[in-house]
Structures are given as C-alpha cells and as structure tokens.
VOPAGU-2260 file (C-alpha; in pm, 1 decimal, decimal comma):
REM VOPAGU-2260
SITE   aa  ch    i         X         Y         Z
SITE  UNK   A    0    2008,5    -376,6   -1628,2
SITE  UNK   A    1    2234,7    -195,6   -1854,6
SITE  UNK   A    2    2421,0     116,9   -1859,7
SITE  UNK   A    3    2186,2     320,4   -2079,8
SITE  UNK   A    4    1898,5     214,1   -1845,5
SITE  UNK   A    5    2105,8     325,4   -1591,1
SITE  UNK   A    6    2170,1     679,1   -1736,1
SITE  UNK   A    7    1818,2     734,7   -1835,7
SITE  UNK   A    8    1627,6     715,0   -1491,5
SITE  UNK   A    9    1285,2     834,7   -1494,8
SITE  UNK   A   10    1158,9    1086,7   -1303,8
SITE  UNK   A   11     779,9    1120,6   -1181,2
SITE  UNK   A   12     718,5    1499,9   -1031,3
SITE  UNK   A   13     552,0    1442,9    -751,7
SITE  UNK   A   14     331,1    1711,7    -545,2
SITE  UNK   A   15     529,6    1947,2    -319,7
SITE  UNK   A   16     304,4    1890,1     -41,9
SITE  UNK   A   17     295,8    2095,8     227,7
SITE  UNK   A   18     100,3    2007,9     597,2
SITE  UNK   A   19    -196,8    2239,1     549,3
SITE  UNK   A   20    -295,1    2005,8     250,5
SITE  UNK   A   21    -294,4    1700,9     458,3
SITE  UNK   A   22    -659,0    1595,9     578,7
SITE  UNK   A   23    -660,0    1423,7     913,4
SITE  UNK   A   24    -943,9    1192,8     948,4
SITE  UNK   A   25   -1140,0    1266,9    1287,9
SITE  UNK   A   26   -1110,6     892,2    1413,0
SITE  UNK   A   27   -1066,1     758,0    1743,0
SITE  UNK   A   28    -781,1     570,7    1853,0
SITE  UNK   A   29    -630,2     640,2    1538,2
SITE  UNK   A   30    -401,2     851,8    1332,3
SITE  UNK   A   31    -486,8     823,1     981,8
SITE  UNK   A   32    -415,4    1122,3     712,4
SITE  UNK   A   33    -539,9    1191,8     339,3
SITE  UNK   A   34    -287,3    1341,0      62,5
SITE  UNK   A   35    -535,8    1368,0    -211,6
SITE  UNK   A   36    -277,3    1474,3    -437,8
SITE  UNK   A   37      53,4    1348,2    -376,1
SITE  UNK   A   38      57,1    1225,8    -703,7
SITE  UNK   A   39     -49,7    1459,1   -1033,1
SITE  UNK   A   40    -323,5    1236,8   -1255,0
SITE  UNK   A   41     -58,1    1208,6   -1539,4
SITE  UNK   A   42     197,9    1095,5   -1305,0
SITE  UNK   A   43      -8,2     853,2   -1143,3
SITE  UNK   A   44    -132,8     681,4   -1460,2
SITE  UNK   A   45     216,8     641,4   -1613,0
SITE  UNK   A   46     312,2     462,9   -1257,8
SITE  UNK   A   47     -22,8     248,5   -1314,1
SITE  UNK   A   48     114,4     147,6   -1649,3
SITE  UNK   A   49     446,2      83,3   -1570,2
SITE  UNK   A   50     348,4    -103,4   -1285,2
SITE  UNK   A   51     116,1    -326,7   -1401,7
SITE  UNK   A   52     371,7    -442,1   -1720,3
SITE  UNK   A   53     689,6    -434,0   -1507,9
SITE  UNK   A   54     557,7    -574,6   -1185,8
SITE  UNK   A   55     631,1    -973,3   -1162,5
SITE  UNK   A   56     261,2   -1056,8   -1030,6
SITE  UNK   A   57     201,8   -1345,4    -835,0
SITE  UNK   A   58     -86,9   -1479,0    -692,3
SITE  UNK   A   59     -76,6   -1680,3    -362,5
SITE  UNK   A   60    -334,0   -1918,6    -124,1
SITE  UNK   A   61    -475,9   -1893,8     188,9
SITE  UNK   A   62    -568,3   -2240,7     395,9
SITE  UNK   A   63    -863,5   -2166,0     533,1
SITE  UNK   A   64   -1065,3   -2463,9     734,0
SITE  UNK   A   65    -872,6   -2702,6     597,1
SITE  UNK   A   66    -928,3   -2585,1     245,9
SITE  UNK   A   67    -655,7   -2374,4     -23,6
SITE  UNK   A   68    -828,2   -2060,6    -168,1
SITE  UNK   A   69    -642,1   -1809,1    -387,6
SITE  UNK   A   70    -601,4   -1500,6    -286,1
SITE  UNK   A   71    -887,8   -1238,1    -450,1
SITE  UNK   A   72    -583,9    -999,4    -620,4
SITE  UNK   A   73    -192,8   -1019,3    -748,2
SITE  UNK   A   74      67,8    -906,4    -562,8
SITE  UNK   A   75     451,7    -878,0    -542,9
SITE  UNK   A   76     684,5    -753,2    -295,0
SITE  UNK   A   77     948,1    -540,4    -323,2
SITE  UNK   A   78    1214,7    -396,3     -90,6
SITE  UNK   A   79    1568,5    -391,5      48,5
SITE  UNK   A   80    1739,6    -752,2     113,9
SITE  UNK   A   81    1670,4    -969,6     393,4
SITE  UNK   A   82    1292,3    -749,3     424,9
SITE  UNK   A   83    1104,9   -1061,3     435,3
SITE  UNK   A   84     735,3   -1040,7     497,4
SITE  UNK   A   85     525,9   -1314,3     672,6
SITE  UNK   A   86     150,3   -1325,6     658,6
SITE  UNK   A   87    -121,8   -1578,4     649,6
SITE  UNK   A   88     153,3   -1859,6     661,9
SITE  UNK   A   89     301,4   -1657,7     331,1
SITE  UNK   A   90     665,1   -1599,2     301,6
SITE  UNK   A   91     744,0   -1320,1      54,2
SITE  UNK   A   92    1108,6   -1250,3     -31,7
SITE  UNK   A   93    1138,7    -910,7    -112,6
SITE  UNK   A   94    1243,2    -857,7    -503,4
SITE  UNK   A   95    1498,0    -592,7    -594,5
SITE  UNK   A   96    1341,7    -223,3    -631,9
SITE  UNK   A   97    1216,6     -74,8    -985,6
SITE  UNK   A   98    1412,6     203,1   -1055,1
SITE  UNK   A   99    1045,8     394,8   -1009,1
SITE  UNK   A  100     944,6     257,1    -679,7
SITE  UNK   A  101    1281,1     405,1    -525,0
SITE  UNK   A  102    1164,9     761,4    -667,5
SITE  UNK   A  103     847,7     712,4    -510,7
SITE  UNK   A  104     993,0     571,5    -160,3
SITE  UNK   A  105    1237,3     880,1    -193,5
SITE  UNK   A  106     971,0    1114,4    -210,5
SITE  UNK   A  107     770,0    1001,1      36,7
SITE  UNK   A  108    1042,9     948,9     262,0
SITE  UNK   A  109    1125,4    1309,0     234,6
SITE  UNK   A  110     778,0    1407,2     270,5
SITE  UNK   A  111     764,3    1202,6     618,5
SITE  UNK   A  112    1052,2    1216,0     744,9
SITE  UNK   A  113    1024,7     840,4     807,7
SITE  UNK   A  114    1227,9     537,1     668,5
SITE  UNK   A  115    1074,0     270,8     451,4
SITE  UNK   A  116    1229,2      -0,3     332,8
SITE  UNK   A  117     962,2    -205,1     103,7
SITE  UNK   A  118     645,9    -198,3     -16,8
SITE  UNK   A  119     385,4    -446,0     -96,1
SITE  UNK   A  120     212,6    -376,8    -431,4
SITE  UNK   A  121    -147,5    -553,8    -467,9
SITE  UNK   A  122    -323,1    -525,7    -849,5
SITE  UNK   A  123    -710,7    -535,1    -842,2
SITE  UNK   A  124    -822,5    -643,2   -1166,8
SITE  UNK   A  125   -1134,9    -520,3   -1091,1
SITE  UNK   A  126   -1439,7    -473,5    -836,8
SITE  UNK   A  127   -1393,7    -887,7    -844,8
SITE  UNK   A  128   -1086,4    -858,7    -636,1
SITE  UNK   A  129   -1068,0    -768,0    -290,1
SITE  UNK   A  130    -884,4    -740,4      24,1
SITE  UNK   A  131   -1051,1    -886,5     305,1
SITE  UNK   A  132   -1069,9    -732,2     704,8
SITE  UNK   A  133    -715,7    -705,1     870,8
SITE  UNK   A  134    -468,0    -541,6    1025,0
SITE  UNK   A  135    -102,5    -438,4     938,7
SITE  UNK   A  136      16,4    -586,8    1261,4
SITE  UNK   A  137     285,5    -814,3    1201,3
SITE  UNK   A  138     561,1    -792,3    1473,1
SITE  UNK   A  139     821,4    -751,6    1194,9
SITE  UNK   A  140     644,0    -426,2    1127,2
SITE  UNK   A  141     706,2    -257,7    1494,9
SITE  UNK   A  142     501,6    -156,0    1794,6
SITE  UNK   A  143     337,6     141,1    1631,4
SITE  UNK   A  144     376,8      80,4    1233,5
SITE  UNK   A  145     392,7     334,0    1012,5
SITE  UNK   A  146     199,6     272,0     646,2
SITE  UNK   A  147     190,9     482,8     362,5
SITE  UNK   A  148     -36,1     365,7      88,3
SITE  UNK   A  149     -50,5     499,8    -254,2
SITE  UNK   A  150    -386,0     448,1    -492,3
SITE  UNK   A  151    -320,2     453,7    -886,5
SITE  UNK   A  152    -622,3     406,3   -1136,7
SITE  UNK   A  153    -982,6     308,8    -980,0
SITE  UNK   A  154   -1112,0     440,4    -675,6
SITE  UNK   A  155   -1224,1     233,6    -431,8
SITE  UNK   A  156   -1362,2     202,6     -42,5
SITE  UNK   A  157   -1157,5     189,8     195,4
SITE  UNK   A  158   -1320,7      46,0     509,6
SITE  UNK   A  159   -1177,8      66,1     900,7
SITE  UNK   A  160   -1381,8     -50,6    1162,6
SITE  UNK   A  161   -1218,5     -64,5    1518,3
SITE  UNK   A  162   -1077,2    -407,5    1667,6
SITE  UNK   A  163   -1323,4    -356,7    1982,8
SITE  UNK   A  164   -1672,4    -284,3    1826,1
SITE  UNK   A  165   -1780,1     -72,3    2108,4
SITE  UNK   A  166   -1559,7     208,1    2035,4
SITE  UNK   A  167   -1656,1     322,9    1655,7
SITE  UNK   A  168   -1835,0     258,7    1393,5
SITE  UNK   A  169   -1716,1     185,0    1044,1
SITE  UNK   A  170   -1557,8     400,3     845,1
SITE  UNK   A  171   -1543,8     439,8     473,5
SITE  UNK   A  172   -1275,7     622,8     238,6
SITE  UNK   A  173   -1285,7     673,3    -111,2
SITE  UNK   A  174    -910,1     634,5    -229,7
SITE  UNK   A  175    -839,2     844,4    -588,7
SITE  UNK   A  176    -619,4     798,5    -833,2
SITE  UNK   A  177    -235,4     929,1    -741,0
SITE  UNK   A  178    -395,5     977,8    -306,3
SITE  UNK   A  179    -177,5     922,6     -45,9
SITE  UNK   A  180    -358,8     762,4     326,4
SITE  UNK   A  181     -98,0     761,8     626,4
SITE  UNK   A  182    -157,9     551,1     895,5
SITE  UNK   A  183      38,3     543,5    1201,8
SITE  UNK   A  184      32,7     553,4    1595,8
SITE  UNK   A  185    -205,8     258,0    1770,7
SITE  UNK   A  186    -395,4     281,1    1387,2
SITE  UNK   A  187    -325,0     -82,5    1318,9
SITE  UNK   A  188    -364,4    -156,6    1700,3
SITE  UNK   A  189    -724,2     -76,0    1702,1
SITE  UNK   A  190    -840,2    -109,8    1384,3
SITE  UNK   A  191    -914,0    -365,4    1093,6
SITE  UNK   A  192    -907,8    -235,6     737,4
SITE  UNK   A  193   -1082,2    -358,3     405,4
SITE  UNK   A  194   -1111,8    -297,7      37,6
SITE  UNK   A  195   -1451,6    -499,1     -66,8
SITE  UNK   A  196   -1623,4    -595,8    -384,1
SITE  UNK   A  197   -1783,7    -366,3    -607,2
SITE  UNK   A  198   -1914,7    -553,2    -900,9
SITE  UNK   A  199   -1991,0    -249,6   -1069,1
SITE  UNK   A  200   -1631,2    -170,8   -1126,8
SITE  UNK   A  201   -1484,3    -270,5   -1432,8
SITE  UNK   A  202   -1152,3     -22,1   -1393,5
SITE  UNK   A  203    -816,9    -189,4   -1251,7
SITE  UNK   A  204    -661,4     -20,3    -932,9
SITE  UNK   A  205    -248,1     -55,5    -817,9
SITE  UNK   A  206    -217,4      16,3    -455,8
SITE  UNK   A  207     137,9      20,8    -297,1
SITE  UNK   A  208     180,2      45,7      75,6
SITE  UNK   A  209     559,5     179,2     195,7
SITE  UNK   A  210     663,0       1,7     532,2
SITE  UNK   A  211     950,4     -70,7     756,8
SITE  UNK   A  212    1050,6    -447,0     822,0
SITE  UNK   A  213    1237,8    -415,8    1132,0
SITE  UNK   A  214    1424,3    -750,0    1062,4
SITE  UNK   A  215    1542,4    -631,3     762,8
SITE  UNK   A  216    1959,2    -714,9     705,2
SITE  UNK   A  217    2123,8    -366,2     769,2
C-alpha cells in the first residue's frame, strides 16, 4: 500500500443511529435487533462495489457423506492476526483489513459498544447461492456470541427456526440493502439460521458479519 493510499482514506457516512430506531424482533429465546438504516443506499452500494472488486473471493468444499461439494457462495475472511476461523473442517486465516472494512468495524463498534475483531464476508451471486441451516456457535466465538451482520445490494430471507422445534416456529426476515441484524445473548444457542434459494433473483447480495474470535493473538 503506498503513502498516497494511505493519505487518501475513504470515508463512508454512516447513520447516526440512535436506540429508538432499533427494531427488536419479538422472538423467544433470542435477542435479535433490526437497523434498517445503518447504512445510507449510496453508501451501501459504493461498499457493494468496492467489495465485490477488492475482496480476494474464494470458494471452499464441504465433505459431506463421503462426497466434496462446493460451497453455494464466495467468501473471504478478514480480521486481526492470529483470528483464525474453523468451520465445517475449514480453516480460514484471516487476511489483513481493507482500509473500508475498519471504517465499518469502527462504526459499528461505536454504535455497540462491543469489540470485533473480523468479519466473514460471503458474495451471493445470485438467488443460486445460498447459505444453508446453522448456527454461529463455534467455541472460538464465546459462550454468548455477539454477530453483527451487514446486507449490501439484494434483499433476501433471512430464516431462524429454533434448535428445539417445540419452542417456535420459523421465522423470516427480509434483509435490505445497507440493514444492520444484531444477534446476541443465547441467539445462536437456540437457534439455526438460513439464507435459501430464490431463483427469481437475478441481483448479487454482499453480507458481512462482525465477530469476536476469542483466540485471537492479543
């Protein structure tokens, strides 16, 4: 990186949000919150470009029954050194932050009073890719983690449905362009998350979801 990219840091203005505009979804066992405009639309799109040229995607596999199957999206991972994120049997090293993603994790660290030190970025090409049911449960990730996940360009369902099918039904979010969704508390205790299919769309969508690896070197 050179010095005049150094001097010439971009800034994205972000939404001075304030805890009236927050939504907090009314579901059990859960504490999950809706910023629908943490990012303005013109904001958000210039991250979506920037992103999606600057981002060094990669696209991994998943052995499932004995068989490899690549993963239905790209995604990179980004965040302070020794950060290291293990899922699935992946290992994903964290690569050094984009000058943007730092004003974002600034912001929202501000906004949350809460530490984050990487982010996993997934690119949906289109309603082909998907993200099937899980949870953001990894021990590296804490007892109660904390996850805040920013949408850029398509919007798209966001499915929960609790861990113990007796206690809920499924849930479905649409996530807009430049939204903010918290989760946090027992959220990723008690409940699985999803983004499916929809064939119908043919827009791209950038999702980046802030965490703390608890591993992380110091």
């Amino acid at each position: 990186m050179n010095s005049d990219h150094q001097q010439t840091k971009p800034t994205l203005a972000l939404a001075d949000a304030q805890p009236q505009d927050w939504e907090i979804l009314p579901i059990a066992n859960a504490d999950i919150r809706l910023l629908h405009d943490f990012l303005p639309s013109k904001r958000a799109s210039q991250l979506q470009e920037l992103l999606t040229e600057q981002v060094a995607w990669r696209r991994d596999h998943v052995q499932l029954f004995g068989k490899r199957h690549p993963i239905p999206r790209l995604h990179q991972w980004y965040g302070e050194p020794g950060a290291v994120y293990r899922w699935s049997g992946i290992e994903m090293q964290p690569q050094p932050w984009l000058d943007e993603l730092l004003l974002v994790r600034d912001r929202l660290q501000n906004l949350l009073d809460q530490t984050f030190n990487s982010t996993l970025i997934n690119f949906y090409r289109d309603g082909n890719d998907s993200m099937g049911w899980h949870a953001d449960d990894e021990k590296e990730l804490g007892g109660q983690p904390v996850i805040a996940s920013i949408s850029l360009g398509s919007t798209r369902d966001f499915l929960l449905r609790p861990k113990d099918k007796s206690t809920g039904a499924t849930q479905s979010i649409p996530l807009t362009h430049g939204s903010l969704l918290l989760m946090k508390g027992q959220t990723q205790h008690q409940w699985q998350h999803s983004l499916p299919k929809r064939l119908r769309c043919r827009e791209p969508r950038i999702n980046l979801t802030f965490r703390q690896i608890e591993t992380a070197a110091n």
